[in-house]
N, CA, C and O atoms as a Maestro MAE file, in Angstrom:
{
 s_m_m2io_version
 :::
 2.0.0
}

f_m_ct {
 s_m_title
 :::
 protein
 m_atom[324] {
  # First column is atom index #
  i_m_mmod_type
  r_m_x_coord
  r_m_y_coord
  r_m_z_coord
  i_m_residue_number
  s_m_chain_name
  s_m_pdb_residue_name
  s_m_pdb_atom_name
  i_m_atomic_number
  :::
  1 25 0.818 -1.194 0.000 1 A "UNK " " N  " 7
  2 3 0.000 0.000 0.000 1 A "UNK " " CA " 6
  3 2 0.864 1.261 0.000 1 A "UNK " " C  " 6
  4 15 0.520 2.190 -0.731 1 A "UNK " " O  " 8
  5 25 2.059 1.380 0.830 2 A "UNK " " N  " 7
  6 3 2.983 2.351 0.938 2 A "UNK " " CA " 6
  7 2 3.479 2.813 -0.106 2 A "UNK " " C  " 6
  8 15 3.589 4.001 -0.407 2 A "UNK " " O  " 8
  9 25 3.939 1.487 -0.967 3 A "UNK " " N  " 7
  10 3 4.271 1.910 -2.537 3 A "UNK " " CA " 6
  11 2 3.564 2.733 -3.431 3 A "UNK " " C  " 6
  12 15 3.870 3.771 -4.018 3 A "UNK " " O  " 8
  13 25 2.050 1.697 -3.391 4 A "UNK " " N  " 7
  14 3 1.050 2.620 -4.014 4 A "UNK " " CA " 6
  15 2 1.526 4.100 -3.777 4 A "UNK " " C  " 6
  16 15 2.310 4.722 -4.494 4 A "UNK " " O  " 8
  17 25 0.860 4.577 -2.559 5 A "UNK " " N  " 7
  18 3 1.281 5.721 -2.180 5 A "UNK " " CA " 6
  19 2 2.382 6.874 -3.121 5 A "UNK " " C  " 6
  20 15 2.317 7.885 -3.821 5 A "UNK " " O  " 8
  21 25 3.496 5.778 -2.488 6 A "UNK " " N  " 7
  22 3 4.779 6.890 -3.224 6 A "UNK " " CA " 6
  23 2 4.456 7.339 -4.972 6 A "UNK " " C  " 6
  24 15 4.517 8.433 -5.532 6 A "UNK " " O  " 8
  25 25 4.157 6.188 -5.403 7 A "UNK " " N  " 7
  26 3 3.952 5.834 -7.322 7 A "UNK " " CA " 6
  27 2 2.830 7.159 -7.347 7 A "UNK " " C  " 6
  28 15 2.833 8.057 -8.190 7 A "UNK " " O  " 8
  29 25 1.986 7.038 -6.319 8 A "UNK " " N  " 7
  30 3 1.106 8.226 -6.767 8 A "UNK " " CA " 6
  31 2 1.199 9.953 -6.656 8 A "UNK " " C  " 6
  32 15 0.649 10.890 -7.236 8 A "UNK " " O  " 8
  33 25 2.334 9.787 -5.449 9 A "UNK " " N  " 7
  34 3 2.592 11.226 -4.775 9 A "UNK " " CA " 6
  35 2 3.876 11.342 -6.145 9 A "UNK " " C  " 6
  36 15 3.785 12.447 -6.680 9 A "UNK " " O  " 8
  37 25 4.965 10.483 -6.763 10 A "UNK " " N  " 7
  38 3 5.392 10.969 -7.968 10 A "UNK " " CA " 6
  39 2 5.327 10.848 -9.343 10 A "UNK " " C  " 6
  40 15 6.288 10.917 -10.109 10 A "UNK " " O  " 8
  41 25 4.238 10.678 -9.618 11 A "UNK " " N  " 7
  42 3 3.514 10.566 -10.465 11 A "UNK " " CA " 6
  43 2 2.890 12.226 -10.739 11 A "UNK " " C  " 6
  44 15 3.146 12.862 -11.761 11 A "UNK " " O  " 8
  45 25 1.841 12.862 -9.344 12 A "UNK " " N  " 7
  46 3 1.411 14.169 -9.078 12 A "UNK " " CA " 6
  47 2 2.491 14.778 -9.138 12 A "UNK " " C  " 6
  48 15 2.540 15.795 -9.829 12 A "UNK " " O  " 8
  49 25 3.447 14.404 -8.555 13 A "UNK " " N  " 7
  50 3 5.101 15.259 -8.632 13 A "UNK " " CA " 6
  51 2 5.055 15.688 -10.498 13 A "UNK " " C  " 6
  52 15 4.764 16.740 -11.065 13 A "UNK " " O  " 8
  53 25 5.459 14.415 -10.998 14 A "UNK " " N  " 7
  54 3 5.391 14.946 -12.575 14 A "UNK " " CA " 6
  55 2 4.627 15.354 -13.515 14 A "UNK " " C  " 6
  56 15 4.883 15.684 -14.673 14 A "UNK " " O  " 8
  57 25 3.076 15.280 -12.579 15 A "UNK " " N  " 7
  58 3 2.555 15.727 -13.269 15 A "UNK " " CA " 6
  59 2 2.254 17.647 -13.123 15 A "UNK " " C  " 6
  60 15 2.014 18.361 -14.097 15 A "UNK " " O  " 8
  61 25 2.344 18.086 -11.830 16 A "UNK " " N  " 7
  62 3 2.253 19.393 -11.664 16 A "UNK " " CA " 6
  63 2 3.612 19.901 -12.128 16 A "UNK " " C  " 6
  64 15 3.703 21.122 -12.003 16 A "UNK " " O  " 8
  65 25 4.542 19.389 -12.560 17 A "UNK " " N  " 7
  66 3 5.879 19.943 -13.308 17 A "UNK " " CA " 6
  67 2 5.754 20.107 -14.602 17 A "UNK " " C  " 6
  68 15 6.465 20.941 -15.163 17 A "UNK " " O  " 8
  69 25 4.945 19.440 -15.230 18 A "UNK " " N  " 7
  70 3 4.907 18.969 -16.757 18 A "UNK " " CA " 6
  71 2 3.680 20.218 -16.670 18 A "UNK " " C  " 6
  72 15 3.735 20.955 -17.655 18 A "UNK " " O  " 8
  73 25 2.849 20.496 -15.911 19 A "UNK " " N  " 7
  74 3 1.450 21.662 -16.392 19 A "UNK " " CA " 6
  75 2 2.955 23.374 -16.241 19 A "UNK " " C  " 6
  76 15 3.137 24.254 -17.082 19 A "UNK " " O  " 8
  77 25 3.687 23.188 -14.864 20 A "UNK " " N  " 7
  78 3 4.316 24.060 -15.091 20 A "UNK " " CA " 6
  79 2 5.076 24.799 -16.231 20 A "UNK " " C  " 6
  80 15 5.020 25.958 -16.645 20 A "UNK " " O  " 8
  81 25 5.999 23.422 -16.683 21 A "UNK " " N  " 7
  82 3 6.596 23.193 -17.641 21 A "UNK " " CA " 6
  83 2 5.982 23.989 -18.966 21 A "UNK " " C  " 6
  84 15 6.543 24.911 -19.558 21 A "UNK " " O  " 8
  85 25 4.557 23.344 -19.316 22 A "UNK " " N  " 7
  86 3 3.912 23.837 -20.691 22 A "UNK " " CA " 6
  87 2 3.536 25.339 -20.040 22 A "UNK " " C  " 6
  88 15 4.057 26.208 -20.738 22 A "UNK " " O  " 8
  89 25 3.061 25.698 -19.322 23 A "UNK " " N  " 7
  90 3 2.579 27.387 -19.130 23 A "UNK " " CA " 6
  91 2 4.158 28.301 -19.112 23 A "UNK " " C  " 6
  92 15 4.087 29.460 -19.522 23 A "UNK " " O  " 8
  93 25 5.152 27.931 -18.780 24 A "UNK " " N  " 7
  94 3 6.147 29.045 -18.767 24 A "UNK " " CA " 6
  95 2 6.636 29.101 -20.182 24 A "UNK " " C  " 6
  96 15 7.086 30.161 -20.617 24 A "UNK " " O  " 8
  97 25 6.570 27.895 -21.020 25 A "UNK " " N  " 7
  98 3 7.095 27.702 -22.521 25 A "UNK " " CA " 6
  99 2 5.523 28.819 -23.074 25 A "UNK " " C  " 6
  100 15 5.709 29.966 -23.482 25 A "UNK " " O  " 8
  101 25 4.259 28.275 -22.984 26 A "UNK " " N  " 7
  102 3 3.487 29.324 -23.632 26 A "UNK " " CA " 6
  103 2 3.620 30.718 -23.435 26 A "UNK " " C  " 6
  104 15 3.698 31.393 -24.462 26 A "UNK " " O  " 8
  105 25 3.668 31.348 -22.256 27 A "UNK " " N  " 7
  106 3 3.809 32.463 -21.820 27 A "UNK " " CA " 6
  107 2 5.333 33.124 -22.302 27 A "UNK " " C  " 6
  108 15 5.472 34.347 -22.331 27 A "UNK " " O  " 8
  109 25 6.316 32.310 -22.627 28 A "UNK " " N  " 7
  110 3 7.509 32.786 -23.503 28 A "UNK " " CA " 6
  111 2 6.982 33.196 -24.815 28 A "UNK " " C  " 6
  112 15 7.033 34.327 -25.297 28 A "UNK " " O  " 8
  113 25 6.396 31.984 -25.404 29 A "UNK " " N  " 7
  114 3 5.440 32.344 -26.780 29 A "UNK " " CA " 6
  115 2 4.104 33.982 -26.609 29 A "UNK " " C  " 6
  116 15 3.982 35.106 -27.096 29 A "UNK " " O  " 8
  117 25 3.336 33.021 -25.531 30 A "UNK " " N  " 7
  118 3 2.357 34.309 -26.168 30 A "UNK " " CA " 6
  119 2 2.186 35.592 -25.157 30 A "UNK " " C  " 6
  120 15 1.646 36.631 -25.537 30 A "UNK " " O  " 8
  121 25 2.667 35.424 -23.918 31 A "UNK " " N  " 7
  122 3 2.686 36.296 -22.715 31 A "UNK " " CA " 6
  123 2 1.688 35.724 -21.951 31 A "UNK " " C  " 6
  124 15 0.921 34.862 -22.381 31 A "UNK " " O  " 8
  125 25 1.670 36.232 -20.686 32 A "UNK " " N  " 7
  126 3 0.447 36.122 -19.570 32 A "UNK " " CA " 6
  127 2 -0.781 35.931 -20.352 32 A "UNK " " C  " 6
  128 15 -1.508 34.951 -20.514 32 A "UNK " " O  " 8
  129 25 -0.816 37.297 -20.852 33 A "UNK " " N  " 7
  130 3 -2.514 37.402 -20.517 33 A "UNK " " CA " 6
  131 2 -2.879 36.566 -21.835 33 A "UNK " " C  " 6
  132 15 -4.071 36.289 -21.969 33 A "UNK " " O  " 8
  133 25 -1.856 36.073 -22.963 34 A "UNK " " N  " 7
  134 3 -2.369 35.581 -24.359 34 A "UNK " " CA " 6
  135 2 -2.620 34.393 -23.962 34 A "UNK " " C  " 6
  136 15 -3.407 33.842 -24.731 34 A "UNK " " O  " 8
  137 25 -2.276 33.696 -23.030 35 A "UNK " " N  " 7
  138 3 -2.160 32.219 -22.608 35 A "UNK " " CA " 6
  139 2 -3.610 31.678 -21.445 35 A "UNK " " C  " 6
  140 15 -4.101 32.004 -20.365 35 A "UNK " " O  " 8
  141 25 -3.785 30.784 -22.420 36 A "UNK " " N  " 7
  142 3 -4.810 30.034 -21.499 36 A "UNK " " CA " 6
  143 2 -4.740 29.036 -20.947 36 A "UNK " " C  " 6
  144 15 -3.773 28.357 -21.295 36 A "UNK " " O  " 8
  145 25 -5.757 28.354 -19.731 37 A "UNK " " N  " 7
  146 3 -5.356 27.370 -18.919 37 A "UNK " " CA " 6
  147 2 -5.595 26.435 -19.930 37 A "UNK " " C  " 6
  148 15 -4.800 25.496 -19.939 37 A "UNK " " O  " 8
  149 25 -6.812 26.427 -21.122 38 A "UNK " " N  " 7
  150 3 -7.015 25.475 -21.742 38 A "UNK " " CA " 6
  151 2 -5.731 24.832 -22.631 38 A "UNK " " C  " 6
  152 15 -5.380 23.656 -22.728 38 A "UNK " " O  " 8
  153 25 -5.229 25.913 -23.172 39 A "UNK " " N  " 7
  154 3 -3.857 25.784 -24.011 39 A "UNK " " CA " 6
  155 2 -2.730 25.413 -23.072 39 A "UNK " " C  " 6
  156 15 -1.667 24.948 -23.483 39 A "UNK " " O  " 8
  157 25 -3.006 25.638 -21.772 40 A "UNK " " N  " 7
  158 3 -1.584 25.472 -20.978 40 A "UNK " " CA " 6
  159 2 -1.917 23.504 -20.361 40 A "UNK " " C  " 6
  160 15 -1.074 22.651 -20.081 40 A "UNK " " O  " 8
  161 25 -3.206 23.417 -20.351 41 A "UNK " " N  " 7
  162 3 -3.422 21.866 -20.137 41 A "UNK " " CA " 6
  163 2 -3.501 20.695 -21.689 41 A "UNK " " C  " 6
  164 15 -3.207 19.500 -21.640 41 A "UNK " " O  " 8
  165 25 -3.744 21.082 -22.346 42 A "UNK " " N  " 7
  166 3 -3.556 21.015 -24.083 42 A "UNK " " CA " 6
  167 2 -2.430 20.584 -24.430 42 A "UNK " " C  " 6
  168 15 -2.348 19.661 -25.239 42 A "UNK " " O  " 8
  169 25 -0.871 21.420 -23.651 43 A "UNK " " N  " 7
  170 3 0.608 21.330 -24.224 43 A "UNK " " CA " 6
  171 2 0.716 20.522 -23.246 43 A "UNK " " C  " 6
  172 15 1.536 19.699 -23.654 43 A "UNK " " O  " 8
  173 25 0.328 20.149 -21.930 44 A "UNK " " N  " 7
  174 3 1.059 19.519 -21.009 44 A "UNK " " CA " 6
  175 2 0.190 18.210 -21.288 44 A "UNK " " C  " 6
  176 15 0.827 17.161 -21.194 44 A "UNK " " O  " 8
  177 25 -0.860 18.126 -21.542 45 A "UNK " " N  " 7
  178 3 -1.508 16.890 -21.829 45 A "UNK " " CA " 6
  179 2 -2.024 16.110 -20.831 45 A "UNK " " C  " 6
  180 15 -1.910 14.953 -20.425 45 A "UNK " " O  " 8
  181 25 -2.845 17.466 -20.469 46 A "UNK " " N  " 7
  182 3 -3.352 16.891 -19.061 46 A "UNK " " CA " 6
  183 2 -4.763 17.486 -19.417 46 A "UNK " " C  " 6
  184 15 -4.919 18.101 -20.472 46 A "UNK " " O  " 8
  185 25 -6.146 17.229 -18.208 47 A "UNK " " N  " 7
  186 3 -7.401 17.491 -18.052 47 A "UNK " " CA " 6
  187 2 -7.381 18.630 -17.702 47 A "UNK " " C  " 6
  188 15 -6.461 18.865 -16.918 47 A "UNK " " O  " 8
  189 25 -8.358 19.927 -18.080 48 A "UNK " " N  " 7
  190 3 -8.335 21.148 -17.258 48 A "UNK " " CA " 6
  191 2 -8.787 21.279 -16.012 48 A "UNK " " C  " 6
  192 15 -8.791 22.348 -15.402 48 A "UNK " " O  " 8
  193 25 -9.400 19.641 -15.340 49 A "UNK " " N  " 7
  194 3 -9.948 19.533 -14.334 49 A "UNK " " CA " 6
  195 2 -8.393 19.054 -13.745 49 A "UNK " " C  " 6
  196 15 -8.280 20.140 -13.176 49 A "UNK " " O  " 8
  197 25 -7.651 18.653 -13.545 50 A "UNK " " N  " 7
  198 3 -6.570 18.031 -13.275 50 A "UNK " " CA " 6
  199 2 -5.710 19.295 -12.787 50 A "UNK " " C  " 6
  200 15 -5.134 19.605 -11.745 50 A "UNK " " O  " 8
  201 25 -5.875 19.784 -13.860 51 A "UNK " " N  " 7
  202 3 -4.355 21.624 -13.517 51 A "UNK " " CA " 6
  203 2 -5.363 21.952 -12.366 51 A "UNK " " C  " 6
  204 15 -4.684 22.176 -11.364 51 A "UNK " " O  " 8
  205 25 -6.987 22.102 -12.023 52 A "UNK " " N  " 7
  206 3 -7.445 22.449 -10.551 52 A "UNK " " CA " 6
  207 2 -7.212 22.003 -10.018 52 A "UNK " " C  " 6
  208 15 -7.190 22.578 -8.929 52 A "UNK " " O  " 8
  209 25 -6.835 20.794 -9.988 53 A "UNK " " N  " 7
  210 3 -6.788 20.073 -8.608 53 A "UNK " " CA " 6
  211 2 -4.908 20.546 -8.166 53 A "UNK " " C  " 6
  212 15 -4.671 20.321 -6.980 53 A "UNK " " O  " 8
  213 25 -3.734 21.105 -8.936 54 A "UNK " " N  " 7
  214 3 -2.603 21.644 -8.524 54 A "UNK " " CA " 6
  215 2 -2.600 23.356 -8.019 54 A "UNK " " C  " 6
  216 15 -2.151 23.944 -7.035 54 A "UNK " " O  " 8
  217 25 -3.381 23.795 -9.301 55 A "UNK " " N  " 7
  218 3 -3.169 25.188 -9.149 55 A "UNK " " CA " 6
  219 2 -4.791 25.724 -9.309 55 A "UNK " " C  " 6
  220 15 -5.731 25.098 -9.798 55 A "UNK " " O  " 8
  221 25 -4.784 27.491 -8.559 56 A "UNK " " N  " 7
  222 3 -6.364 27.436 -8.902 56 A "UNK " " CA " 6
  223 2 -6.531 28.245 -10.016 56 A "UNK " " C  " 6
  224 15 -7.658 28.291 -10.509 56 A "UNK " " O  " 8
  225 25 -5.318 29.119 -10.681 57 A "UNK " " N  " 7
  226 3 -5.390 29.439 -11.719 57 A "UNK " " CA " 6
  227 2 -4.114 30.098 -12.386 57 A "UNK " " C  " 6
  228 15 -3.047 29.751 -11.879 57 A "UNK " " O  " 8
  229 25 -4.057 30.874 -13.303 58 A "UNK " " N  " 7
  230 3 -2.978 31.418 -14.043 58 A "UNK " " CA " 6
  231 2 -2.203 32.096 -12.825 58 A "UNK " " C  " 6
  232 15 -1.030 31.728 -12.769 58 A "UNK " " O  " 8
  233 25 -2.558 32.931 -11.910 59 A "UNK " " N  " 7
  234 3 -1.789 33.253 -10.583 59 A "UNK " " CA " 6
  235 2 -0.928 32.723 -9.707 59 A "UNK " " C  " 6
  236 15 0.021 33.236 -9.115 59 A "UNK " " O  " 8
  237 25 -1.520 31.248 -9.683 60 A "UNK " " N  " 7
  238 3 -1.257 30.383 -8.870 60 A "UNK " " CA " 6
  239 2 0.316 29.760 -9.626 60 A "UNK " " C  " 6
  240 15 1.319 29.475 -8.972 60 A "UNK " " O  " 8
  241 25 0.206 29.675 -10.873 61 A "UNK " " N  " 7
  242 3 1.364 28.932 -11.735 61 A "UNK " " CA " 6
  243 2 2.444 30.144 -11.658 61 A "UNK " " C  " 6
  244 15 3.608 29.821 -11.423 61 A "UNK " " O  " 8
  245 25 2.114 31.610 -11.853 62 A "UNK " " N  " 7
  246 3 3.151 32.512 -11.924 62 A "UNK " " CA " 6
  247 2 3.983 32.345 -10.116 62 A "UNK " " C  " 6
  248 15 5.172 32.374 -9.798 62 A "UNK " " O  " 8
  249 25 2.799 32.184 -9.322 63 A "UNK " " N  " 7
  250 3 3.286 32.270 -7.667 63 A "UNK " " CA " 6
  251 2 4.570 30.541 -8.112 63 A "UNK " " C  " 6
  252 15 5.799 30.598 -8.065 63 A "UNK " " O  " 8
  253 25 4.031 29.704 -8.357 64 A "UNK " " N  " 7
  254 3 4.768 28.601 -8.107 64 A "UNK " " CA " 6
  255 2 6.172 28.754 -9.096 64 A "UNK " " C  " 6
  256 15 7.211 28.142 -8.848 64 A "UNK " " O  " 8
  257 25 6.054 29.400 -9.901 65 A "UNK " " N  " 7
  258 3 7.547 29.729 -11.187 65 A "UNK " " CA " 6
  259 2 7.872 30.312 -10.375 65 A "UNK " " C  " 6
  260 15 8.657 29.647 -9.700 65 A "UNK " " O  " 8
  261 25 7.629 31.859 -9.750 66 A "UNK " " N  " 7
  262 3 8.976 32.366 -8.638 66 A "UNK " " CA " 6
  263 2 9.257 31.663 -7.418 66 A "UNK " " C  " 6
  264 15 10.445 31.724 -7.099 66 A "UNK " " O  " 8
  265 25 8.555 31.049 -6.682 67 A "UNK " " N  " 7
  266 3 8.619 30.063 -5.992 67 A "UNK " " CA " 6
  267 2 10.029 29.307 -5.627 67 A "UNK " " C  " 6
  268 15 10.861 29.301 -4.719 67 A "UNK " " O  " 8
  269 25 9.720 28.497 -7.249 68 A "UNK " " N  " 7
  270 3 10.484 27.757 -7.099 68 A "UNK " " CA " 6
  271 2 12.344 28.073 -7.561 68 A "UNK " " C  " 6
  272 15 13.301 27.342 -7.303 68 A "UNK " " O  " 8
  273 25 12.340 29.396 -8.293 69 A "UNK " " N  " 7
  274 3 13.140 30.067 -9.143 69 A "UNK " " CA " 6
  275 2 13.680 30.577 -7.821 69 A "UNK " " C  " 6
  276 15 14.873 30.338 -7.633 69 A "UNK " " O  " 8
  277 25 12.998 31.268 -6.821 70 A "UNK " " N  " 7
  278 3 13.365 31.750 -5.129 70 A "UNK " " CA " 6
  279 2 14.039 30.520 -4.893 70 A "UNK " " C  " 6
  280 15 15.263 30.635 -4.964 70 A "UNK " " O  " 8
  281 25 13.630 29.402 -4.639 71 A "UNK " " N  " 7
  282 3 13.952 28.224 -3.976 71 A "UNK " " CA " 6
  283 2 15.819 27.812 -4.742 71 A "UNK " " C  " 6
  284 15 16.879 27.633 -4.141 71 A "UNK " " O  " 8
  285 25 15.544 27.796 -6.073 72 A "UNK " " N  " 7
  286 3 16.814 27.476 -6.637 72 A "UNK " " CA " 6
  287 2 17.715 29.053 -6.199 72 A "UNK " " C  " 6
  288 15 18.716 28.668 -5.595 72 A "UNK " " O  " 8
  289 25 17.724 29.668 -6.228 73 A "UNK " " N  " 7
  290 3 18.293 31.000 -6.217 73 A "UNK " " CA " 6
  291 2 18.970 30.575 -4.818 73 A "UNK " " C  " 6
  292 15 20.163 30.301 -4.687 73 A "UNK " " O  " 8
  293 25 18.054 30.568 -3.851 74 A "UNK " " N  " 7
  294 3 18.377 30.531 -1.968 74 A "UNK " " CA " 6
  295 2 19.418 29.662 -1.863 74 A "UNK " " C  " 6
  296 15 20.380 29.877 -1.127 74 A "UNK " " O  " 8
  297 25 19.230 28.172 -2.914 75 A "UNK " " N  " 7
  298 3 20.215 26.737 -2.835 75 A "UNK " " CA " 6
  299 2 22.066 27.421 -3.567 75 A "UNK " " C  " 6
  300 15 23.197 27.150 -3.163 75 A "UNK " " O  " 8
  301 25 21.779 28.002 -4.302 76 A "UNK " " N  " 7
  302 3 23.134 28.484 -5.082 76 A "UNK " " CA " 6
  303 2 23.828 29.487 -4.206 76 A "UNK " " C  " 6
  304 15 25.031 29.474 -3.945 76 A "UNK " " O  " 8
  305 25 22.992 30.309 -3.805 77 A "UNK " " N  " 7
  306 3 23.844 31.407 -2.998 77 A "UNK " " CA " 6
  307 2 24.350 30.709 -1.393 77 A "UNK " " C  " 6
  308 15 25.317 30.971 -0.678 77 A "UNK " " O  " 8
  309 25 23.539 30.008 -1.282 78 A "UNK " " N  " 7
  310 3 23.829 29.429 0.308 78 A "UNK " " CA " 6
  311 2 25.089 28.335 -0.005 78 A "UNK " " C  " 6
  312 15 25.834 27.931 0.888 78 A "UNK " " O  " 8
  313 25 25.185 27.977 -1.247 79 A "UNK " " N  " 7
  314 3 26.314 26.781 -1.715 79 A "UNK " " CA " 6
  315 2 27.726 28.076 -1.588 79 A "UNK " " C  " 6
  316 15 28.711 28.002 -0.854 79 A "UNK " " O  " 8
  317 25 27.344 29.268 -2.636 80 A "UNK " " N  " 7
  318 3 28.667 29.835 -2.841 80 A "UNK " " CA " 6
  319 2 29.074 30.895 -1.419 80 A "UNK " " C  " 6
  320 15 30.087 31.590 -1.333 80 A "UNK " " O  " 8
  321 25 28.149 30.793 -0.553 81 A "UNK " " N  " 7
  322 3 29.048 31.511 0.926 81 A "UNK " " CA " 6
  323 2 29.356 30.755 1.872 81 A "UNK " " C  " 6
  324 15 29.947 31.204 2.854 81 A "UNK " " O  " 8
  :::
 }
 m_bond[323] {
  # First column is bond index #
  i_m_from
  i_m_to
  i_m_order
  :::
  1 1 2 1
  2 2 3 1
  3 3 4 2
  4 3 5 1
  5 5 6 1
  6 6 7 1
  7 7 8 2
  8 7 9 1
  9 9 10 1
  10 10 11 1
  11 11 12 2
  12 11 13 1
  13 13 14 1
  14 14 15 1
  15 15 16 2
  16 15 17 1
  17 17 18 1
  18 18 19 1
  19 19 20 2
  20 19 21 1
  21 21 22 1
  22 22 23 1
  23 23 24 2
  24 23 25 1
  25 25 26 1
  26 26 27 1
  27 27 28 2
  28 27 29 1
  29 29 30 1
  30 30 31 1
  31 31 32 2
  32 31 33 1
  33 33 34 1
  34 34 35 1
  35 35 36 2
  36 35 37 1
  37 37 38 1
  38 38 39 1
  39 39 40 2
  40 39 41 1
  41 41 42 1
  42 42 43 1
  43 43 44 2
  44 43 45 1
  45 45 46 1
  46 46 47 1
  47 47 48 2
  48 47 49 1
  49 49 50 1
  50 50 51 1
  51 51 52 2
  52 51 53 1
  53 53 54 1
  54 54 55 1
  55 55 56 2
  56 55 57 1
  57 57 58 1
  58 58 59 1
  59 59 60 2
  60 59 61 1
  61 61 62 1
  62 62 63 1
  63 63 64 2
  64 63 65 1
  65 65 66 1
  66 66 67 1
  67 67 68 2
  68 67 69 1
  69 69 70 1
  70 70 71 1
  71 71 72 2
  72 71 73 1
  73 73 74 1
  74 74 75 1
  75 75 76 2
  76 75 77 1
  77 77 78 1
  78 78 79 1
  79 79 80 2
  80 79 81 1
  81 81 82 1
  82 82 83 1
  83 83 84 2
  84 83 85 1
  85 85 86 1
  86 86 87 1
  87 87 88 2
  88 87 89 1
  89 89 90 1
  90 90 91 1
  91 91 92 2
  92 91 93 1
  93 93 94 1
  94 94 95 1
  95 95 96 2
  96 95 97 1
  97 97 98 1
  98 98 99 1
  99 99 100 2
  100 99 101 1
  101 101 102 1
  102 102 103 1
  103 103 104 2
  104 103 105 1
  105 105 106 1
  106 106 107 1
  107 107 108 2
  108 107 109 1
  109 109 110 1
  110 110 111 1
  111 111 112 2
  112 111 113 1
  113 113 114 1
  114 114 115 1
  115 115 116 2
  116 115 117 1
  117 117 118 1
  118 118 119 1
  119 119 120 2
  120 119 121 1
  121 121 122 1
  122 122 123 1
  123 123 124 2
  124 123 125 1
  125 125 126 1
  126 126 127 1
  127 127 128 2
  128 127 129 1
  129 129 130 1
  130 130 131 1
  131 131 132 2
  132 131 133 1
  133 133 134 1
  134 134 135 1
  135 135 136 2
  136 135 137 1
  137 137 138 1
  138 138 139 1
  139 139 140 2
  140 139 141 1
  141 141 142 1
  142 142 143 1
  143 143 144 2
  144 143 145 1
  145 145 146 1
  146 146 147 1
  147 147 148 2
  148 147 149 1
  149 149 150 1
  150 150 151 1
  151 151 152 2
  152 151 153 1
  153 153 154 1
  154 154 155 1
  155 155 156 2
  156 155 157 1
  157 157 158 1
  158 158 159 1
  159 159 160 2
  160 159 161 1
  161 161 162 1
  162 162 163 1
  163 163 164 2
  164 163 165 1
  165 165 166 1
  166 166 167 1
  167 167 168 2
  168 167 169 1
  169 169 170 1
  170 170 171 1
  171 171 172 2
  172 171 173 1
  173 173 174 1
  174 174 175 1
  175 175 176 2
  176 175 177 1
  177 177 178 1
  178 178 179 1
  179 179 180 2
  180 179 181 1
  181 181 182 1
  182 182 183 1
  183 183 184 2
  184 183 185 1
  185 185 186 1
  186 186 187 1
  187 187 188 2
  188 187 189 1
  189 189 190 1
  190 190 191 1
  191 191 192 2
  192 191 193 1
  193 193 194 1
  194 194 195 1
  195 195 196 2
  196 195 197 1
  197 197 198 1
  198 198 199 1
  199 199 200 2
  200 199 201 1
  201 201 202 1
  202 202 203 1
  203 203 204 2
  204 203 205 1
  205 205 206 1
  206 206 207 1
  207 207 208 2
  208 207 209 1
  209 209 210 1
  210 210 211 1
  211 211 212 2
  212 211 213 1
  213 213 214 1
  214 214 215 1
  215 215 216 2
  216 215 217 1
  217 217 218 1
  218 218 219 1
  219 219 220 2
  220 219 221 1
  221 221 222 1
  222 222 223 1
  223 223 224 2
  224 223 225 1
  225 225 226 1
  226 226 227 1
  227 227 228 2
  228 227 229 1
  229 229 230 1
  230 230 231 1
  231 231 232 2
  232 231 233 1
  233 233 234 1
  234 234 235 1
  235 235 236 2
  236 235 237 1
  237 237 238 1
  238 238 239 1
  239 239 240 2
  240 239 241 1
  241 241 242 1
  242 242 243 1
  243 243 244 2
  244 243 245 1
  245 245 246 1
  246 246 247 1
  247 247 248 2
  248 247 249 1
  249 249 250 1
  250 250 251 1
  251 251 252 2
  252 251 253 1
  253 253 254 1
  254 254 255 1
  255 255 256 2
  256 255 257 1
  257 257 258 1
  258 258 259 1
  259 259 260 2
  260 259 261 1
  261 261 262 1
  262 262 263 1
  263 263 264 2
  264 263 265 1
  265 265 266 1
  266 266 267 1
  267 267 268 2
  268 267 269 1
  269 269 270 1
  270 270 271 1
  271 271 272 2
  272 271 273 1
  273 273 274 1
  274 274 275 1
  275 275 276 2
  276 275 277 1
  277 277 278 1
  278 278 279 1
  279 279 280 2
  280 279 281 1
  281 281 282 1
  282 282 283 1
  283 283 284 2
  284 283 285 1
  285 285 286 1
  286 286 287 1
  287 287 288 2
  288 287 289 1
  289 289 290 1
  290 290 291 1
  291 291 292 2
  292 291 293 1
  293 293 294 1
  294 294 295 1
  295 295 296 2
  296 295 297 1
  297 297 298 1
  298 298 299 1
  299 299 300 2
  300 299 301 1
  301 301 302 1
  302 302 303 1
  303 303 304 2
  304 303 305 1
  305 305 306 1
  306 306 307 1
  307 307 308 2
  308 307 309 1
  309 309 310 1
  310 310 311 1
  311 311 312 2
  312 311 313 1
  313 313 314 1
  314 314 315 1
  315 315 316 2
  316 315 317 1
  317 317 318 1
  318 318 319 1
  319 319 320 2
  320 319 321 1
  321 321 322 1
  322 322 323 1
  323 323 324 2
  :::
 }
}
């Protein structure tokens, strides 16, 4: 059952990376506001019910890109002092 578990928690792992993934590549293409959730679940190849259940909308994906861009940033500078 534990396994189950893990297979499913990274599985959601790749899958909320892969919705990330396609919205920062569209938004290079068309900007914020040209980009839709439909088109951003479309490239990632996922359900538009699915990107709700990670994020609650286009806000939510820009909060998680600096996020995580903060997160890598904090890991490099704390390596080089």
């Amino acid at each position: 059952m534990a396994d189950t578990h893990r297979r499913s928690y990274r599985r959601s792992a790749v899958t909320r990376q892969t919705i990330l993934e396609a919205a920062l590549e569209l938004m290079r293409e068309k900007g914020y506001q040209g980009t839709t959730i439909r088109e951003i679940c479309a490239r990632a190849g996922t359900a538009v019910g699915s990107f709700y259940s990670y994020f609650g909308g286009k806000t939510d994906i820009l909060r998680a890109l600096y996020a995580d861009g903060d997160a890598y940033f904090a890991t490099v500078v704390r390596a080089e002092t």
